[in-house]
C-alpha positions as CSV (number, residue, x, y, z in Angstrom):
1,X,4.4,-43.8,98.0
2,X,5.6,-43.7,94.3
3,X,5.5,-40.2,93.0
4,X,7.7,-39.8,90.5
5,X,5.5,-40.5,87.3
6,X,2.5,-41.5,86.2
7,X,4.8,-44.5,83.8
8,X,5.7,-46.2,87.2
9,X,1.9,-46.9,87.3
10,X,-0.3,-50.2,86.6
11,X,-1.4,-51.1,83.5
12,X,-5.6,-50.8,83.9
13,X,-7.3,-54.7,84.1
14,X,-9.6,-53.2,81.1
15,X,-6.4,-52.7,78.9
16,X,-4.8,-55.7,80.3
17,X,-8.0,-57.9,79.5
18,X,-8.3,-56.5,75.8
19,X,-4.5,-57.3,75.1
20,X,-5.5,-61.2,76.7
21,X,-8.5,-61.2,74.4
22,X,-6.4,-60.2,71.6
23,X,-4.4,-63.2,72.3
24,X,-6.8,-65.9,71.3
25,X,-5.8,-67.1,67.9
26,X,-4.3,-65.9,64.9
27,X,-4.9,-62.5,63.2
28,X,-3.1,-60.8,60.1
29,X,0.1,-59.0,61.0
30,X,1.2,-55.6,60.1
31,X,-2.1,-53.8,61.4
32,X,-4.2,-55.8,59.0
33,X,-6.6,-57.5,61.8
34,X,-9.9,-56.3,62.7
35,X,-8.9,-55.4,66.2
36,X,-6.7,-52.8,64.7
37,X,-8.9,-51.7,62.0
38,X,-11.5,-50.8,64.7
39,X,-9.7,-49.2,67.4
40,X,-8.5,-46.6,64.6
41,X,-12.5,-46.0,63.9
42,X,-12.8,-45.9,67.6
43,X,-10.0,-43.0,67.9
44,X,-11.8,-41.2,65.1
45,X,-14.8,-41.4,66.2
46,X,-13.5,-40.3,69.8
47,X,-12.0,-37.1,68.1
48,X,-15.2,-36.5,65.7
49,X,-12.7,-37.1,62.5
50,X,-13.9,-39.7,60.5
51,X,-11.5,-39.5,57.7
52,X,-8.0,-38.7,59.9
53,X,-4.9,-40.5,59.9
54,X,-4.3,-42.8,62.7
55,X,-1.6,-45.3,63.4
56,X,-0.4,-46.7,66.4
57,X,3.3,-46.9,68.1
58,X,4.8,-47.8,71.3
59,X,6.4,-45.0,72.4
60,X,5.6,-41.0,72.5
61,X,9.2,-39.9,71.5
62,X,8.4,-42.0,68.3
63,X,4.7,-40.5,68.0
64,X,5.9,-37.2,68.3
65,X,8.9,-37.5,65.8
66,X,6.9,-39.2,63.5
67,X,4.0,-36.0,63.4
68,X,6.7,-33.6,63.1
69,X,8.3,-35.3,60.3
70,X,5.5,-35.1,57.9
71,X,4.8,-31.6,59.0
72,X,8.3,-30.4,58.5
73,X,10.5,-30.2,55.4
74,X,14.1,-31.0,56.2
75,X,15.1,-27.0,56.2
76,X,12.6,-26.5,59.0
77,X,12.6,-25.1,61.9
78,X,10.1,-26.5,64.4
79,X,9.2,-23.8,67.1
80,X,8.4,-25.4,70.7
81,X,9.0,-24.0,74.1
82,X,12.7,-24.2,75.4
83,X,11.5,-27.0,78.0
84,X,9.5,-29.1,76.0
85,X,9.4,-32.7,76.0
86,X,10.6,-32.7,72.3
87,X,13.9,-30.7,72.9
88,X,14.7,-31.8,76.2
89,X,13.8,-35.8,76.5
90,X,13.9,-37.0,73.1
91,X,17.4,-37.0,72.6
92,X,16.9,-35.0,69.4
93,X,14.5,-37.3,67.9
94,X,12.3,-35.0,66.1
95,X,15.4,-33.6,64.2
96,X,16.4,-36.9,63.5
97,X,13.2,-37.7,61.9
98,X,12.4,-35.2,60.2
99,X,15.8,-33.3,59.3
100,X,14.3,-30.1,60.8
101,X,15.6,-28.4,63.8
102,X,14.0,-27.1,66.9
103,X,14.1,-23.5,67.4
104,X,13.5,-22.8,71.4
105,X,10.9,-20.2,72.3
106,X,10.6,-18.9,76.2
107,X,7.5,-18.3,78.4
108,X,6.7,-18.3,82.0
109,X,5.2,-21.8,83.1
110,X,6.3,-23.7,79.9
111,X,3.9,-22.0,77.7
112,X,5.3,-19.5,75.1
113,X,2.8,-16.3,74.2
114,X,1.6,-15.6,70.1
115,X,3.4,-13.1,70.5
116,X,6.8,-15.1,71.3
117,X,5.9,-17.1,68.6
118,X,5.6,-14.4,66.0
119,X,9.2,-12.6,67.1
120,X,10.9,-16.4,66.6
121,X,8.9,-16.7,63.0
122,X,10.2,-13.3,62.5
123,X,13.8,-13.9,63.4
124,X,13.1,-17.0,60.9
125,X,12.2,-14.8,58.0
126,X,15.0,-12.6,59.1
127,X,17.6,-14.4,58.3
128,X,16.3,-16.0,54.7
129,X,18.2,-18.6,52.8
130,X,20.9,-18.8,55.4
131,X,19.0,-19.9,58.7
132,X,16.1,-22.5,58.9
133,X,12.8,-21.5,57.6
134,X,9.7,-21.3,59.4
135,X,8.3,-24.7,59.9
136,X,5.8,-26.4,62.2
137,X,4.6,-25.2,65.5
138,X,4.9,-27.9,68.3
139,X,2.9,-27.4,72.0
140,X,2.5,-29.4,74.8
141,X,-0.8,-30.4,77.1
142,X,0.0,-30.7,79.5
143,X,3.1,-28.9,79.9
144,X,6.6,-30.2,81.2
145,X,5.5,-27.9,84.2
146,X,2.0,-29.2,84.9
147,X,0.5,-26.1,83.3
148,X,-2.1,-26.3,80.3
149,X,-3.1,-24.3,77.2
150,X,-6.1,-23.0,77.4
151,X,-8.5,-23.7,74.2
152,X,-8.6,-19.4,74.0
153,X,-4.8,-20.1,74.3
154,X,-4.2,-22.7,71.7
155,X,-6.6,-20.8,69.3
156,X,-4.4,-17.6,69.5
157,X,-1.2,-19.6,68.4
158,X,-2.9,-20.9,65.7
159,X,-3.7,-18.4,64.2
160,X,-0.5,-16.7,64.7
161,X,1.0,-19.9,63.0
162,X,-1.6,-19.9,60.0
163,X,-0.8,-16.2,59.5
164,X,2.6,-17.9,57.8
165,X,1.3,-20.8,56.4
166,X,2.4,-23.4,59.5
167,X,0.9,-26.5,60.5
168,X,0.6,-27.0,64.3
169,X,1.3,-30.0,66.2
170,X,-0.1,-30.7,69.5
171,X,2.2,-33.3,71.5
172,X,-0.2,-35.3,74.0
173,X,1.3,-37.6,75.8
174,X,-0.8,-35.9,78.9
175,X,-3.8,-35.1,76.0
176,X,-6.1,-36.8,78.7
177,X,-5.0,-35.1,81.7
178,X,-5.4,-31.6,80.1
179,X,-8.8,-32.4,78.0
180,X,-10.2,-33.7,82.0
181,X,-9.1,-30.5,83.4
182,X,-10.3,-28.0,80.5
183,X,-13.6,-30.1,80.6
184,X,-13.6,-30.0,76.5
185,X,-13.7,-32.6,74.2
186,X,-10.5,-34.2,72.1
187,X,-12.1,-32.7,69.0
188,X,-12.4,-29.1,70.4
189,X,-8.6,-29.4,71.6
190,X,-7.3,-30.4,68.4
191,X,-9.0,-30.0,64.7
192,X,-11.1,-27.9,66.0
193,X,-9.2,-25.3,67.5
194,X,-6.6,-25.5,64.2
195,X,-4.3,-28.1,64.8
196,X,-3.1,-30.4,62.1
197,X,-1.7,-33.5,64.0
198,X,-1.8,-34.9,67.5
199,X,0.5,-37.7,69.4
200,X,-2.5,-39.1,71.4
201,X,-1.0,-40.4,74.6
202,X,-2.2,-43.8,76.6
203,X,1.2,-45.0,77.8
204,X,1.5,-42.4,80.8
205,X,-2.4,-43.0,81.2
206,X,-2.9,-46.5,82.4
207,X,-1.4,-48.2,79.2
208,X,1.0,-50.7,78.7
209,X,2.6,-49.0,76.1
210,X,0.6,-47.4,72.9
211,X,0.6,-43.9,71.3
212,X,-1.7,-42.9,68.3
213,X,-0.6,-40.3,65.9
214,X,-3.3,-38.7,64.2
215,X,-3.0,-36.2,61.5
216,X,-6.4,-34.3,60.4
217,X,-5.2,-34.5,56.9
218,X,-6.0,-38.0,55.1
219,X,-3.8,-37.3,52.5
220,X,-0.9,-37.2,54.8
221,X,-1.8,-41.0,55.7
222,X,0.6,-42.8,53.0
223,X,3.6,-40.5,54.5
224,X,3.1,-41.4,58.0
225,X,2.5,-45.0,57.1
226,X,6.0,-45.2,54.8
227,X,8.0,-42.9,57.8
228,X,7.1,-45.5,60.3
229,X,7.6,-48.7,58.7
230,X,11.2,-46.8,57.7
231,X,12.0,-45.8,61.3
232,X,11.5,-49.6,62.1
233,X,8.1,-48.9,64.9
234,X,5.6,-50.7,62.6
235,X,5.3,-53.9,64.8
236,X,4.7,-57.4,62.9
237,X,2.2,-58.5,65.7
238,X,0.3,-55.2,65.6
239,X,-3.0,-56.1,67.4
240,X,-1.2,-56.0,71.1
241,X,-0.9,-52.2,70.5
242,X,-4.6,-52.2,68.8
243,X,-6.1,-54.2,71.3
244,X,-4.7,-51.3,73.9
245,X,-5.8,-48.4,72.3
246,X,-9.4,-49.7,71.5
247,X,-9.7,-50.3,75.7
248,X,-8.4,-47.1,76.6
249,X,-10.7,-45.3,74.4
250,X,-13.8,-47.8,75.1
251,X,-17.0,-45.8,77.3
252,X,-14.3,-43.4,78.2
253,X,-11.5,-45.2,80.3
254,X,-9.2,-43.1,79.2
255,X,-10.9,-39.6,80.6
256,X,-12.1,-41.5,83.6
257,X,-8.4,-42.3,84.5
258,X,-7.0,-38.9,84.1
259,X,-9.9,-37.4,86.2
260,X,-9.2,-39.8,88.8
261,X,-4.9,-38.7,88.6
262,X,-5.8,-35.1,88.2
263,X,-8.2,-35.5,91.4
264,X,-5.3,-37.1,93.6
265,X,-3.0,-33.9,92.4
266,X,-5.5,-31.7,93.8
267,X,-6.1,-33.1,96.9
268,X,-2.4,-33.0,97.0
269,X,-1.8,-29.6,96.3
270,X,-5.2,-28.3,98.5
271,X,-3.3,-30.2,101.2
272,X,-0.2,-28.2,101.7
273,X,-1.9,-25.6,103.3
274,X,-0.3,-27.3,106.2
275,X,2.6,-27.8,105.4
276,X,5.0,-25.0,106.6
277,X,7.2,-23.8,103.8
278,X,5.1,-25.5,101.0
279,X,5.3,-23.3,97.5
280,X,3.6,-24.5,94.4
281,X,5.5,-23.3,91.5
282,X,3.2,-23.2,88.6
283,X,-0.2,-23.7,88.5
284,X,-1.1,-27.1,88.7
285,X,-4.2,-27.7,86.3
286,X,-3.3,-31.6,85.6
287,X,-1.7,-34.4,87.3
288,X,1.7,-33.3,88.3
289,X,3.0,-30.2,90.3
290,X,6.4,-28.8,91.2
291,X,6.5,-28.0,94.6
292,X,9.2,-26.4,96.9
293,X,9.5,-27.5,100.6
294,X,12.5,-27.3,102.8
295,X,14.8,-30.0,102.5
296,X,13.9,-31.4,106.2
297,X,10.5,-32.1,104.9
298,X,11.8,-34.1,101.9
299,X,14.1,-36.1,104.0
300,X,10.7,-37.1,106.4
301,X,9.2,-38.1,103.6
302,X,12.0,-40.2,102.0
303,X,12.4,-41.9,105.0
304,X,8.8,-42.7,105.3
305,X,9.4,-44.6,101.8
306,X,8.2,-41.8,99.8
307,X,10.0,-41.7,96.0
308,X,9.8,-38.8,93.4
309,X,12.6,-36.2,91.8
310,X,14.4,-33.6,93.2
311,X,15.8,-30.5,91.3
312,X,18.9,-28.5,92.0
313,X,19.6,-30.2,95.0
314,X,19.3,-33.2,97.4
315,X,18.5,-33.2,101.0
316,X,22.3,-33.5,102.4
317,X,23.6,-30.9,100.6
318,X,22.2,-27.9,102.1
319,X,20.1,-26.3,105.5
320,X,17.1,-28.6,106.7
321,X,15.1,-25.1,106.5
322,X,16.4,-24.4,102.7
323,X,13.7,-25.0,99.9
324,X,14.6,-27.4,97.5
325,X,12.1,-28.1,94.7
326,X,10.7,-31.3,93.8
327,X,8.0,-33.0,91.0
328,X,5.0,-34.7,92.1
329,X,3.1,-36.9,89.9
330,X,-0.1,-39.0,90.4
331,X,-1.3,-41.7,88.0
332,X,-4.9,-43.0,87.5
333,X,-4.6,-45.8,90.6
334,X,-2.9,-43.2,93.5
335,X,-5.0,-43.9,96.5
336,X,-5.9,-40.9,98.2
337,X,-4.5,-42.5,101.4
338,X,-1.1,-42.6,99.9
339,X,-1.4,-38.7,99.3
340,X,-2.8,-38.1,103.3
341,X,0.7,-40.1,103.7
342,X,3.1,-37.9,102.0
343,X,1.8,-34.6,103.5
344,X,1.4,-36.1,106.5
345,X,5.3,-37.0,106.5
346,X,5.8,-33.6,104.9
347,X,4.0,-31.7,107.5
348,X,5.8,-33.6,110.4
């Protein structure tokens, strides 16, 4: 009973067969091999953007540093919500990249409002040659909290952001999760709605371990070639990532996994109607949830092997009956039985 993210997961036999295929024989190096040449037509394709940048890297904090850095200008300031992924788990990454700085905006449920962003571009402007200028707008789907952007949501801070000339990033490593629960396409989510660049995640979604950055403008291709072969993430034997990204994307494994981790975090969430004390604490549109039951409940279920974080807390150091939050996340292969366990150990 494993719960505490979807990277303690298993690698997909589909994914796992196409890096053992990719194994037979030689190929070029450097992403000059066929496998690689087609599973970058394949990821255009999938996002309707025949003449995008694509490129392919191991890890998200790299995919998403890499976007930002040709996005942002080295006096920057990249907006993202105070808990993102990029400020929080990337140990400064993005600023290391790309020279800019983040510039923290707040919002209930780790989304941040147009109009949020407009006061921090404004407090930007503000402050002219002597603070950061306005740079690149960075969000997250799904959010550090579960939550998602709606497309009406994402639209709205797009245009905020193109009111002042800003490029918007959308950071992915969920991308699947949130495009299975808005029911919308990659394309609609992305260049369509406005956004410039994309970290396309597979790692979290049944990979072994491949990102694709894509960036809507070709002519930004060159830049994002020469920043990763600098940051040292172009890998000599290229295909291994190639041969993952073309399975993941391949008659739609990649949506069919995230509806299947999504569906376990429902059933999870529809099932604490019975457990006494359960709160959800944001809406839980994808394929984690933050949940707060009393601390006896988490101790039940620790005890019945259950694993996932706790926040604020841990189960000795306060009353059995005192709630004591906690993150729950499903991958693609979470039996449902292993869910029925954990409420079942929750409920008592």
């Amino acid at each position: 009973m494993i719960f505490a993210s979807d990277n303690t997961g298993p690698v997909h036999p589909k994914i796992m067969a196409a890096v053992m295929a990719a194994n037979d024989g030689y190929a070029m190096p450097y992403g000059n091999d066929d496998v690689t040449r087609a599973a970058r037509d394949a990821v255009r394709a999938l996002f309707e953007a025949p003449d995008a940048a694509v490129e392919f890297v191991a890890t998200g904090s790299v995919a998403n540093a890499l976007a930002l850095a040709c996005l942002a200008k080295p006096w920057d300031g990249v907006f993202c919500h105070r808990i993102a992924h990029v400020e929080e788990d990337e140990c400064g990454a993005p600023d290391f990249y790309s020279g800019a700085k983040t510039i923290l905006i707040d919002g209930a449920d780790a989304k941040f409002s147009p109009e949020a962003l407009e006061a921090a571009i404004q407090q930007c402007l503000a402050r002219g040659v002597h603070g950061a200028q306005p740079g690149p707008v960075t969000i997250t789907n799904v959010t550090e909290r579960g939550t998602v952007y709606t497309l009406p949501e994402i639209r709205a801070l797009v245009e905020v952001a193109r009111a002042h000339g800003l490029p918007v990033h959308l950071d992915g490593a969920r991308f699947a999760n949130a495009c299975a629960a808005l029911g919308c396409s990659p394309a609609e989510m992305t260049w369509k709605a406005g956004v410039d660049a994309v970290s396309f995640g597979g790692t979290k979604n049944g990979c072994m371990g491949v990102e694709a950055v894509i960036l809507f403008d070709p002519a930004k291709g060159r830049e994002l070639e020469l920043r990763r072969k600098r940051g040292g993430h172009l890998f000599s034997k290229h295909r291994y990532l190639s041969a993952q990204m073309a399975a993941y994307v391949a008659d739609d494994l990649w949506l069919e996994m995230a509806q299947a981790a999504n569906a376990r975090t429902a059933q999870l969430v529809q099932g604490l109607a019975r457990v006494d004390g359960a709160r959800v604490c944001h809406p839980a549109a994808g394929n984690l949830a933050f949940i707060d039951l009393p601390r006896a409940a988490h101790a039940r279920a620790f005890a019945a092997g259950a694993q996932y974080y706790l926040f604020g807390g841990t189960v000795e150091d306060g009353a059995p009956e005192a709630p004591l939050r906690c993150r729950i996340v499903c991958d693609w292969a979470k039996p449902a039985e292993d869910v029925e366990r954990l409420l079942a150990a929750w409920a008592g």
